[in-house]
Gaussian input, Z-matrix of N, CA and C with variables (Angstrom, degrees):
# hf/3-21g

backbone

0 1
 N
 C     1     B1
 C     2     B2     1     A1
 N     3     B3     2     A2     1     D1
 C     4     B4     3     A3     2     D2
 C     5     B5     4     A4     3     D3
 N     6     B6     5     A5     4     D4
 C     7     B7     6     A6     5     D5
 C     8     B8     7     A7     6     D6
 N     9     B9     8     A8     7     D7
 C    10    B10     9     A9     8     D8
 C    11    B11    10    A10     9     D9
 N    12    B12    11    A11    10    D10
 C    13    B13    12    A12    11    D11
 C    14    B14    13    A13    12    D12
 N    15    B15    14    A14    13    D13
 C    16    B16    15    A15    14    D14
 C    17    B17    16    A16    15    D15
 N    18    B18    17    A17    16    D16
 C    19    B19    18    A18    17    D17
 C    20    B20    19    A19    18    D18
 N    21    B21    20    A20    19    D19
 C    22    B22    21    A21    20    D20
 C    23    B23    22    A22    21    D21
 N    24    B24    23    A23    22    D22
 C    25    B25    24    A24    23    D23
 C    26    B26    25    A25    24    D24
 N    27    B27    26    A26    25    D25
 C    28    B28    27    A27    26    D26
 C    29    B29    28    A28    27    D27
 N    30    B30    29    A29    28    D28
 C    31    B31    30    A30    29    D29
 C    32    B32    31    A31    30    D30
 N    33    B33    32    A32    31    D31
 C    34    B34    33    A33    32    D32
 C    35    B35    34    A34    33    D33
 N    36    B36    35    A35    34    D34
 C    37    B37    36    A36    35    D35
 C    38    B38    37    A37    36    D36
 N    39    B39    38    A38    37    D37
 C    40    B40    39    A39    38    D38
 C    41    B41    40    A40    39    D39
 N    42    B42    41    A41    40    D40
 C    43    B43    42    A42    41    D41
 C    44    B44    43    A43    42    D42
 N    45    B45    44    A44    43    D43
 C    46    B46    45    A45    44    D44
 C    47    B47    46    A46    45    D45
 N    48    B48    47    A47    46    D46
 C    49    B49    48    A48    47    D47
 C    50    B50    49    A49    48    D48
 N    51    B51    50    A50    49    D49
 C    52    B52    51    A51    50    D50
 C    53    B53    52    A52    51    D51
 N    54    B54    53    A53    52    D52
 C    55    B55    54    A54    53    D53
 C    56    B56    55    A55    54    D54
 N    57    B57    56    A56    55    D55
 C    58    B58    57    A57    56    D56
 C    59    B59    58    A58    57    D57
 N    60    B60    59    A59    58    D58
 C    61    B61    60    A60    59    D59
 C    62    B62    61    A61    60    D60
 N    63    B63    62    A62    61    D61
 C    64    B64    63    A63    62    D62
 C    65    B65    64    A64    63    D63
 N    66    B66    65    A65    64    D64
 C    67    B67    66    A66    65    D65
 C    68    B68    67    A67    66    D66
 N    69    B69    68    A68    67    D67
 C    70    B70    69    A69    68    D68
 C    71    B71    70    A70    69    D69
 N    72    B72    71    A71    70    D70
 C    73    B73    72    A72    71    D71
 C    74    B74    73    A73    72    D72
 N    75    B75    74    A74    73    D73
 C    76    B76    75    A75    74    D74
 C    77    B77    76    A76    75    D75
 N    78    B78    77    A77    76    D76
 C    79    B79    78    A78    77    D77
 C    80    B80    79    A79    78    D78
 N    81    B81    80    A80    79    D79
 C    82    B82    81    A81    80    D80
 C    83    B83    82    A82    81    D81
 N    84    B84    83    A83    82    D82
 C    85    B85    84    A84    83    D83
 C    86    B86    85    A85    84    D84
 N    87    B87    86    A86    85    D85
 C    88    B88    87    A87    86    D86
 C    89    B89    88    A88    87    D87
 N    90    B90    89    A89    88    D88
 C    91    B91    90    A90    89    D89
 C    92    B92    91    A91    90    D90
 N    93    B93    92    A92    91    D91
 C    94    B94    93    A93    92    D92
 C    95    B95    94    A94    93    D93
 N    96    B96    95    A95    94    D94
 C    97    B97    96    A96    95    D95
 C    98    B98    97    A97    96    D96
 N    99    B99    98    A98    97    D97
 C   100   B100    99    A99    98    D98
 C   101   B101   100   A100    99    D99
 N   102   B102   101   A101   100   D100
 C   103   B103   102   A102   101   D101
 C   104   B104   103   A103   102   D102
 N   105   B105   104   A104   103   D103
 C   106   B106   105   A105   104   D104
 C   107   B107   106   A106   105   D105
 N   108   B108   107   A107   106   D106
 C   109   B109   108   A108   107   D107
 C   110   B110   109   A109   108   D108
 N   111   B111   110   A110   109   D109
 C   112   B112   111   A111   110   D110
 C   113   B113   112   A112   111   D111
 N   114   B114   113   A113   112   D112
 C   115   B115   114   A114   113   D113
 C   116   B116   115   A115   114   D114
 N   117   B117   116   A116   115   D115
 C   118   B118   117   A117   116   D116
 C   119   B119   118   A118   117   D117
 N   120   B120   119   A119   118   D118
 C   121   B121   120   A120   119   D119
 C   122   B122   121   A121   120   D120
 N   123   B123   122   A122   121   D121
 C   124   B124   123   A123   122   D122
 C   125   B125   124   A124   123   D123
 N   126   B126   125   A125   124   D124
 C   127   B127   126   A126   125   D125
 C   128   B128   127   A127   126   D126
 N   129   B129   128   A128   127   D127
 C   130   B130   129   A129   128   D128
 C   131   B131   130   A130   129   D129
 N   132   B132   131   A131   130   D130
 C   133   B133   132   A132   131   D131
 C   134   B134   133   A133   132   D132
 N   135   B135   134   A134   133   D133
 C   136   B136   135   A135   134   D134
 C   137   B137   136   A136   135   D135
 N   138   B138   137   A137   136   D136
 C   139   B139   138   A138   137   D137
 C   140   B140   139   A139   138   D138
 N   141   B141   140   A140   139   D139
 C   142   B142   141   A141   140   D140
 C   143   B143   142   A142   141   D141
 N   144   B144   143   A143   142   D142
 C   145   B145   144   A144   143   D143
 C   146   B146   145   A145   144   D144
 N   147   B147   146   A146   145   D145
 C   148   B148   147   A147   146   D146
 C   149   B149   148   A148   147   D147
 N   150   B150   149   A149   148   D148
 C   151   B151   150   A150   149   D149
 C   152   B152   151   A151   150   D150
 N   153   B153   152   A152   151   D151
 C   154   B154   153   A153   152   D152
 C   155   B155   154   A154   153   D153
 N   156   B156   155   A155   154   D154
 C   157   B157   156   A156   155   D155
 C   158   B158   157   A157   156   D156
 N   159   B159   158   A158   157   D157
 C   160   B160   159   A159   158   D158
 C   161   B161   160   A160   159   D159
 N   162   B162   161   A161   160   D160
 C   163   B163   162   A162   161   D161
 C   164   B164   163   A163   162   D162
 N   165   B165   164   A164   163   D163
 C   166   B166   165   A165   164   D164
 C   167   B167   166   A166   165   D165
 N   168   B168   167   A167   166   D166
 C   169   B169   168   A168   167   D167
 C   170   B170   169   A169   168   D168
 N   171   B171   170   A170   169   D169
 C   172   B172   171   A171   170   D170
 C   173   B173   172   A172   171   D171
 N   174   B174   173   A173   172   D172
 C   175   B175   174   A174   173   D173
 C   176   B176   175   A175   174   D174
 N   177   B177   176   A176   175   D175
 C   178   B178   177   A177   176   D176
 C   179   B179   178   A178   177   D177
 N   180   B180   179   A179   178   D178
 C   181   B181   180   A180   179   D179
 C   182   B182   181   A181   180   D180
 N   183   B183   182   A182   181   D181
 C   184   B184   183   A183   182   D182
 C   185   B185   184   A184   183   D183
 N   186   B186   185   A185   184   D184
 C   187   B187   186   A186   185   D185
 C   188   B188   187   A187   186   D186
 N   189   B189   188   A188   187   D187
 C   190   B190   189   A189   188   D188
 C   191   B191   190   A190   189   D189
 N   192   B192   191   A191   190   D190
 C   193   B193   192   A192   191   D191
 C   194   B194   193   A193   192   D192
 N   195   B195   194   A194   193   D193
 C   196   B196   195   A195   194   D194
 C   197   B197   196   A196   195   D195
 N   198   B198   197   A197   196   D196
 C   199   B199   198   A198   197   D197
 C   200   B200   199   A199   198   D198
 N   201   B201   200   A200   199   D199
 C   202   B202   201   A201   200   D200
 C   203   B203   202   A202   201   D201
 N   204   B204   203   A203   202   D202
 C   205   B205   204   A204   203   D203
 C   206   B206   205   A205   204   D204
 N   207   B207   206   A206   205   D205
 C   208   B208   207   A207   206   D206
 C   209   B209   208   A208   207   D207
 N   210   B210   209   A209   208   D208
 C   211   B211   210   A210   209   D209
 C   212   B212   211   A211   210   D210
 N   213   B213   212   A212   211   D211
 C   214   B214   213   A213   212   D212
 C   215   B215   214   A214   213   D213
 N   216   B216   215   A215   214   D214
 C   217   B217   216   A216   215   D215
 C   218   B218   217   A217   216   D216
 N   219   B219   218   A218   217   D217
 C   220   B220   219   A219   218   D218
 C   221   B221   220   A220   219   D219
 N   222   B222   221   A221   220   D220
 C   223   B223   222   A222   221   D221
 C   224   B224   223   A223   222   D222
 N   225   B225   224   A224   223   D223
 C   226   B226   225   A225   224   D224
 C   227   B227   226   A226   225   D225
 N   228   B228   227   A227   226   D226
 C   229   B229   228   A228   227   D227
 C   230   B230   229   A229   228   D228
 N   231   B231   230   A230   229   D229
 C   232   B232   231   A231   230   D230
 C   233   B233   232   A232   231   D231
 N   234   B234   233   A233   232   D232
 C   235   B235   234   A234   233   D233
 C   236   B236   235   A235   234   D234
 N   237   B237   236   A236   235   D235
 C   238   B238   237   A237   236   D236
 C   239   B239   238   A238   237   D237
 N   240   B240   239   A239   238   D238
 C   241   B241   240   A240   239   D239
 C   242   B242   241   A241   240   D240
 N   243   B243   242   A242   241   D241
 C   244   B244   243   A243   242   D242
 C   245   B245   244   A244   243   D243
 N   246   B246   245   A245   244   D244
 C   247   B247   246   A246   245   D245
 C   248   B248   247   A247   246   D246
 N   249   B249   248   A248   247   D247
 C   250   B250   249   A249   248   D248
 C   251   B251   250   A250   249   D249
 N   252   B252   251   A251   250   D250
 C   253   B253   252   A252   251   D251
 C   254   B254   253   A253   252   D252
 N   255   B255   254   A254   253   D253
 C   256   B256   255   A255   254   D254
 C   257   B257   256   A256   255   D255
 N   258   B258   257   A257   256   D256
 C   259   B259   258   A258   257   D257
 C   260   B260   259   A259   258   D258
 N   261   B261   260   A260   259   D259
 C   262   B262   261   A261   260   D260
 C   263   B263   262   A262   261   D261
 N   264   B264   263   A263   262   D262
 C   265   B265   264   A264   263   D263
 C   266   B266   265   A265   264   D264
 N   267   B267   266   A266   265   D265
 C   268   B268   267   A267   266   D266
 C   269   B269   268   A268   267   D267
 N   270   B270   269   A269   268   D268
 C   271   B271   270   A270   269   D269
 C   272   B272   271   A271   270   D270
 N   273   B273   272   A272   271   D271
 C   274   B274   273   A273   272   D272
 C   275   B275   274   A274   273   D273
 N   276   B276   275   A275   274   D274
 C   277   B277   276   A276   275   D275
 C   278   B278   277   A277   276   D276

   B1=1.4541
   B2=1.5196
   B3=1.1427
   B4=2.0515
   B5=1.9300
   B6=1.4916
   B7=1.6213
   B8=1.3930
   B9=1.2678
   B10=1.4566
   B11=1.7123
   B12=1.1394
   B13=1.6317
   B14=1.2129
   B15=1.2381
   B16=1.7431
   B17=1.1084
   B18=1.0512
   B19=1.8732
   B20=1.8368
   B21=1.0059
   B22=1.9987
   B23=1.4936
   B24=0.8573
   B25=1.8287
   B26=1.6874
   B27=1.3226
   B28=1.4615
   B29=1.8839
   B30=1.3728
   B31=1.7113
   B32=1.2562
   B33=1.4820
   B34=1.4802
   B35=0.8987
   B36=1.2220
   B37=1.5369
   B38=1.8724
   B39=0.6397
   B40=1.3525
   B41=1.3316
   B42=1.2976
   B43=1.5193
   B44=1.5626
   B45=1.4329
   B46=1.3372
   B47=1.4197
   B48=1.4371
   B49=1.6495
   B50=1.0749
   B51=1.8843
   B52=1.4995
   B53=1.8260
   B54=1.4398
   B55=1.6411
   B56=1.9832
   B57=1.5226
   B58=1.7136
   B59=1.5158
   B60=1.5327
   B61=1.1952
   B62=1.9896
   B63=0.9156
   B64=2.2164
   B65=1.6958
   B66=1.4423
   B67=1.0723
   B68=1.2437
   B69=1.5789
   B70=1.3598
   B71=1.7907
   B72=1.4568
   B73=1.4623
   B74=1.4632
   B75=1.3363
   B76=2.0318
   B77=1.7429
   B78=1.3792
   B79=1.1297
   B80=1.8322
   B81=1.0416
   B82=1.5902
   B83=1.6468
   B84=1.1803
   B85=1.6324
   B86=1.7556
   B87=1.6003
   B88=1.6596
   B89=2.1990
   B90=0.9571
   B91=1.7900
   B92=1.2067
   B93=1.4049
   B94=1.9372
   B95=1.5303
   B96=1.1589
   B97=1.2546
   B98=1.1393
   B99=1.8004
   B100=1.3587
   B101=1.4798
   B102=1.5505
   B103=1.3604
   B104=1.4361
   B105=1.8465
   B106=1.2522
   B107=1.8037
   B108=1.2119
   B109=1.6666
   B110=1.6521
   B111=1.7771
   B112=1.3460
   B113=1.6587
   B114=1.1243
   B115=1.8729
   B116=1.7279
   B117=1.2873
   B118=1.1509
   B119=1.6191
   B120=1.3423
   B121=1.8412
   B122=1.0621
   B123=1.3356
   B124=2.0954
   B125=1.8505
   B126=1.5211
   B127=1.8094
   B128=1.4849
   B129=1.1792
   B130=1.4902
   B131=2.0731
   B132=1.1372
   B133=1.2860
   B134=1.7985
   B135=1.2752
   B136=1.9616
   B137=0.7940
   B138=1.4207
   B139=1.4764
   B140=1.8394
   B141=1.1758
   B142=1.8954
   B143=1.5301
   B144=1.5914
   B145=1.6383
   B146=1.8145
   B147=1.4966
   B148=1.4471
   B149=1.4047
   B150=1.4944
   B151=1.3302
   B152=1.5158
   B153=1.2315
   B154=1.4294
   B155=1.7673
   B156=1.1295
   B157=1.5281
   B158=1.5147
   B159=1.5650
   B160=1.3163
   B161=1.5591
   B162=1.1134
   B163=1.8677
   B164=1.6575
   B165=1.3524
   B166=1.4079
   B167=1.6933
   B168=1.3293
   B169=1.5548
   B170=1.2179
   B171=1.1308
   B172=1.2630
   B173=1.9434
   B174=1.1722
   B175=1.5809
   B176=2.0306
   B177=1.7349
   B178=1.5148
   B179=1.3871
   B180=1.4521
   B181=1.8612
   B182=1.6229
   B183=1.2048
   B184=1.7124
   B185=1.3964
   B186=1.1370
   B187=1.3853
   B188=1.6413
   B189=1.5672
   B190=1.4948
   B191=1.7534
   B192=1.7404
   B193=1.4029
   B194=1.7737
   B195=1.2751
   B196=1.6723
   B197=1.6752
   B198=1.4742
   B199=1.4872
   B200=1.2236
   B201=1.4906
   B202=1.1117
   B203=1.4656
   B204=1.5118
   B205=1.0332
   B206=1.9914
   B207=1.1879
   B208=1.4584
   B209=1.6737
   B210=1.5438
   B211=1.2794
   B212=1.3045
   B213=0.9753
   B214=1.4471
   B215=1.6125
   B216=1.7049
   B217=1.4837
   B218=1.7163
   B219=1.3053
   B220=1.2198
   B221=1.6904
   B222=1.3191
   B223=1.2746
   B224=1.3157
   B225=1.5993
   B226=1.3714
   B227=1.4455
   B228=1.4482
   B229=1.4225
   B230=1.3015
   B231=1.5568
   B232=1.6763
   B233=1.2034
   B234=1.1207
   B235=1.4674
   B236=1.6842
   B237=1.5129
   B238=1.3566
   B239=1.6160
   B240=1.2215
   B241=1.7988
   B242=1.2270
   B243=1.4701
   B244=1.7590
   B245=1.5014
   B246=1.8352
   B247=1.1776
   B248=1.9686
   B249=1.1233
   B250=1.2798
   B251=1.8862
   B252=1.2428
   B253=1.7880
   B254=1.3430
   B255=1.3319
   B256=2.0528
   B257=1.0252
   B258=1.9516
   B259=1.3463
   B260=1.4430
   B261=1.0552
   B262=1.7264
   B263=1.2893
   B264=1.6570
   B265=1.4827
   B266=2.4144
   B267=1.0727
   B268=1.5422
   B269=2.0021
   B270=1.6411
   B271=1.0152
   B272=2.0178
   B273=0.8294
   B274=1.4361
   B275=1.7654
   B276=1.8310
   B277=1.5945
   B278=1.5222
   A1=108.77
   A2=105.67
   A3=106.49
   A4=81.01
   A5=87.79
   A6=91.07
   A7=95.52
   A8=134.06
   A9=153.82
   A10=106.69
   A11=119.55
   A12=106.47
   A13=138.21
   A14=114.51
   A15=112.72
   A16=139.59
   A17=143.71
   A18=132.58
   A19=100.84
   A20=96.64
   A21=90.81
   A22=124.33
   A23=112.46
   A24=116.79
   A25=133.98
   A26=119.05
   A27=95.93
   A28=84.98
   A29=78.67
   A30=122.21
   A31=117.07
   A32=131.15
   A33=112.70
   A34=130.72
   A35=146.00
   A36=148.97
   A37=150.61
   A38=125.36
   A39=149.88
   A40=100.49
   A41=107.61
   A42=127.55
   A43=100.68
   A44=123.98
   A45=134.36
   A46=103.16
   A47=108.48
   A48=128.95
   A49=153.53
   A50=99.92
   A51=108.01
   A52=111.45
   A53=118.39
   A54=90.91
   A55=83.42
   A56=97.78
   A57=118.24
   A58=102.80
   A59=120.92
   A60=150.09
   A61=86.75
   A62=81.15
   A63=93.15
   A64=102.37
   A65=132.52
   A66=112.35
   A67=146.62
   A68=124.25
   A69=112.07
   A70=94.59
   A71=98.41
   A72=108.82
   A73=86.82
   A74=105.21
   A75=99.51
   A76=99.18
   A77=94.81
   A78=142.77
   A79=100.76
   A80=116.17
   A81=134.45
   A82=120.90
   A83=110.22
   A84=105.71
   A85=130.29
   A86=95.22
   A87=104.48
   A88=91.20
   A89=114.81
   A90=96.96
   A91=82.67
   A92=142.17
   A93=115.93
   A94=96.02
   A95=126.18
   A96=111.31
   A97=115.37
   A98=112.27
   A99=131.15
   A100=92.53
   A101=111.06
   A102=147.69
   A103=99.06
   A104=87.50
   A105=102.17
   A106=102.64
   A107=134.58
   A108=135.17
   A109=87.75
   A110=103.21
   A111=95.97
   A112=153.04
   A113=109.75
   A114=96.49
   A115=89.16
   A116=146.99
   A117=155.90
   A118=113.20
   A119=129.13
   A120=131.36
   A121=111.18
   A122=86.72
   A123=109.94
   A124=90.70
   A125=104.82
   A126=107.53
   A127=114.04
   A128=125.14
   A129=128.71
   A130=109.51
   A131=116.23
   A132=140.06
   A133=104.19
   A134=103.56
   A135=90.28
   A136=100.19
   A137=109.94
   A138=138.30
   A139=103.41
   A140=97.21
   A141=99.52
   A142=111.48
   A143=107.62
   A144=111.14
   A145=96.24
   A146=125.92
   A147=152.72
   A148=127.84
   A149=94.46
   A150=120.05
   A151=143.50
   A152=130.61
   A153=113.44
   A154=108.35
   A155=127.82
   A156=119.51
   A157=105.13
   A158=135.07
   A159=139.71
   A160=75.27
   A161=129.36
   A162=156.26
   A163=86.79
   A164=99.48
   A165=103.26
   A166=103.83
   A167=106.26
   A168=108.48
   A169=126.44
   A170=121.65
   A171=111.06
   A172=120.19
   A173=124.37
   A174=134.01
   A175=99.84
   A176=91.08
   A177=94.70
   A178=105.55
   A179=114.96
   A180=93.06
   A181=113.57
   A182=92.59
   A183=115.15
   A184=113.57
   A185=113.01
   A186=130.21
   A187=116.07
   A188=113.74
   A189=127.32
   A190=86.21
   A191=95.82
   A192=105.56
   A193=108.80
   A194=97.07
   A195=119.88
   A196=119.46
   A197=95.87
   A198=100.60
   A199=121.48
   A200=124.42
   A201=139.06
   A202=128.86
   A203=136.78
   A204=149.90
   A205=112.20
   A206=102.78
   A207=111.38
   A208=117.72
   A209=117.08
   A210=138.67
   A211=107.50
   A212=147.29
   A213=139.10
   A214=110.44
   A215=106.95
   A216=137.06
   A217=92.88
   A218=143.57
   A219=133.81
   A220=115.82
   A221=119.72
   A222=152.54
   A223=125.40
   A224=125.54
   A225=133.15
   A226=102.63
   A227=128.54
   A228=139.34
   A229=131.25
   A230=106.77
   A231=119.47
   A232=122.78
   A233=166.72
   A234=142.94
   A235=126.98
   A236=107.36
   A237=98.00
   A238=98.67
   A239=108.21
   A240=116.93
   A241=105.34
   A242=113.78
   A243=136.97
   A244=88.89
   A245=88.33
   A246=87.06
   A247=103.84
   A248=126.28
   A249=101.04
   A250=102.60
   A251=115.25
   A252=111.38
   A253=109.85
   A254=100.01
   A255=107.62
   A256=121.22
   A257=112.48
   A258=104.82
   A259=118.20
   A260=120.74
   A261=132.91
   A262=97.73
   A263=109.35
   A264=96.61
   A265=88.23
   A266=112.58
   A267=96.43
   A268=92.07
   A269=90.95
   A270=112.21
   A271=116.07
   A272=147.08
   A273=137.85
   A274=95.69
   A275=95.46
   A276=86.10
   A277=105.28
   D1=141.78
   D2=-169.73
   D3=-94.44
   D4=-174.66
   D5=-172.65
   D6=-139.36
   D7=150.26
   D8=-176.24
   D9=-64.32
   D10=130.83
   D11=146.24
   D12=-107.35
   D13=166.25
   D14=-153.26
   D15=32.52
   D16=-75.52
   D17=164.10
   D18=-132.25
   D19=4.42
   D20=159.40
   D21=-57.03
   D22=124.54
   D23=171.58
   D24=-123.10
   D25=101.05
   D26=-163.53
   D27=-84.64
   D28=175.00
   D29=-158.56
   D30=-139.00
   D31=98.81
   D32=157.72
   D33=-53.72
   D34=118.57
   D35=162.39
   D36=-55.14
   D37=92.59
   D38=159.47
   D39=-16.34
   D40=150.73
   D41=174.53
   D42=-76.18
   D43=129.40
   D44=-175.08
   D45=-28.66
   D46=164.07
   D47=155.99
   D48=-131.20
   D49=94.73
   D50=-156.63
   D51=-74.73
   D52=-3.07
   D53=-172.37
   D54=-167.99
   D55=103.89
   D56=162.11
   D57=-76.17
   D58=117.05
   D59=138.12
   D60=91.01
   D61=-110.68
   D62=174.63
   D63=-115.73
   D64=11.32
   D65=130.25
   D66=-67.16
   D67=154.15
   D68=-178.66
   D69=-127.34
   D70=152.39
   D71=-155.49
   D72=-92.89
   D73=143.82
   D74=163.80
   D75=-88.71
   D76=163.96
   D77=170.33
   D78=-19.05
   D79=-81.90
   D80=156.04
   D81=-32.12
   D82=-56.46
   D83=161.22
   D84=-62.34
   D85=-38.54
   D86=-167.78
   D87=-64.16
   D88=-13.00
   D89=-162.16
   D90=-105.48
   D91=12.26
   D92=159.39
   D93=-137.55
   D94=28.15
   D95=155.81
   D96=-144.86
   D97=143.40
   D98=-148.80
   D99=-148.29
   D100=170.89
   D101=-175.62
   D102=-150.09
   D103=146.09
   D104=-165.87
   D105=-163.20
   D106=-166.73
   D107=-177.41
   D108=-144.72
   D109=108.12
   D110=134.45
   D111=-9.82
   D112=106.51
   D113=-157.96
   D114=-130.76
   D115=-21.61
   D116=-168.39
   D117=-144.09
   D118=149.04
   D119=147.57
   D120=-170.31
   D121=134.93
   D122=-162.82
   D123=-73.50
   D124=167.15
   D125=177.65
   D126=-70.18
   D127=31.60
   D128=157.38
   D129=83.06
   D130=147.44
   D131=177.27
   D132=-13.58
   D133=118.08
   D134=163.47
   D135=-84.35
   D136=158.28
   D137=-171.03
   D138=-111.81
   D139=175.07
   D140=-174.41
   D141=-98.13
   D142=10.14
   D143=-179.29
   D144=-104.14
   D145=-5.08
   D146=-136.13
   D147=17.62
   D148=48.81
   D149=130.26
   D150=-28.94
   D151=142.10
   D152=162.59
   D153=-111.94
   D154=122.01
   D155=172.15
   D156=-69.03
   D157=141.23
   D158=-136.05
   D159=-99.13
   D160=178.32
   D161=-169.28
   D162=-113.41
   D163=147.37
   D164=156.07
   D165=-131.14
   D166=21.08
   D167=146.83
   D168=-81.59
   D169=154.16
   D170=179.58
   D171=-156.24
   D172=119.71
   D173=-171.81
   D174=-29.16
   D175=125.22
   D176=-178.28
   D177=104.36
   D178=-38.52
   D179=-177.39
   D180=-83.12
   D181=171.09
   D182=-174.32
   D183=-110.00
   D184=106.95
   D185=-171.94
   D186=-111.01
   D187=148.56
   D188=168.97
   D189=-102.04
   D190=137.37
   D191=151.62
   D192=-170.45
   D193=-177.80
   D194=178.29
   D195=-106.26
   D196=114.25
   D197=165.91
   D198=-138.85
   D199=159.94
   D200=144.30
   D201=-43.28
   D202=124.46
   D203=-168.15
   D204=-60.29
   D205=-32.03
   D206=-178.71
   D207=-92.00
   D208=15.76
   D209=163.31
   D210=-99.03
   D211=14.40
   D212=152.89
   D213=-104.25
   D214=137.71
   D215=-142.95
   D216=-139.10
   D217=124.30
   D218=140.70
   D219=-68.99
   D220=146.95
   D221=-169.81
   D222=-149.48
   D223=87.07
   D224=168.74
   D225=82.24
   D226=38.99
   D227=-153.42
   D228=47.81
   D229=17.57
   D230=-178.62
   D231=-85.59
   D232=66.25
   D233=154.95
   D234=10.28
   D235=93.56
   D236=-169.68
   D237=-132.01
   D238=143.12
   D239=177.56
   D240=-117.03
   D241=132.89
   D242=173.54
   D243=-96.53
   D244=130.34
   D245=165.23
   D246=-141.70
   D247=-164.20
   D248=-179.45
   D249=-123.52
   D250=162.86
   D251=-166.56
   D252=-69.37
   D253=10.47
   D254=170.66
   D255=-107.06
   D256=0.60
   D257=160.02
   D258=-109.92
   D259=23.04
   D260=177.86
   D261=-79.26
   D262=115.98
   D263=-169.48
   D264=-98.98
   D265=8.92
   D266=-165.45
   D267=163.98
   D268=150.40
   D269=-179.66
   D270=-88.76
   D271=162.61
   D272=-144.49
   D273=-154.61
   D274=114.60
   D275=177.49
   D276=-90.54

C-alpha cells in the first residue's frame, strides 16, 4: 500500500448519494458528492512553523465528500480516489 502525503487521503468509494437522512439531494449536488471508507492518510497539512497539523481523519471511517473525476488512481485492481481533508464534507454513520 503507498501512503498519502500531507493531509491527502485516498478513499474507496461508495455507490453515489442521492438522499442524507430524509433529505433529498438535487440534481446538482447528487453528481459531486460521494461516500466512500477511508483506506489511507498522509500525517496531515504542513504548517509554516514546519509543522504538521494532525488529520482528524482517520483509516476505517466513512465519509461524504466532493471530487474531481481525474483523482481516481487504480491500486492492486482497486479503484481508489485521493482526495484532500478539505474535501470531506461530513462524517457518515
Amino acid at each position: 500500500m503507498i501512503r498519502p502525503t500531507e493531509d491527502r487521503i485516498y478513499v474507496r468509494r461508495f455507490d453515489p448519494v442521492t438522499k442524507i437522512g430524509s433529505i433529498v439531494l438535487p440534481d446538482i449536488a447528487q453528481e459531486t458528492l460521494h461516500e466512500g471508507e477511508v483506506v489511507a492518510v498522509g500525517p496531515g497539512k504542513r504548517l509554516n512553523n514546519g509543522g504538521n497539523r494532525p488529520m482528524t481523519i482517520q483509516v476505517g471511517d466513512k465519509i461524504s465528500f466532493g471530487f474531481r473525476a481525474n483523482d481516481t488512481f487504480k491500486l492492486d485492481g482497486e479503484e481508489l480516489v485521493c482526495i484532500r481533508e478539505d474535501d470531506v464534507i461530513g462524517w457518515v454513520d
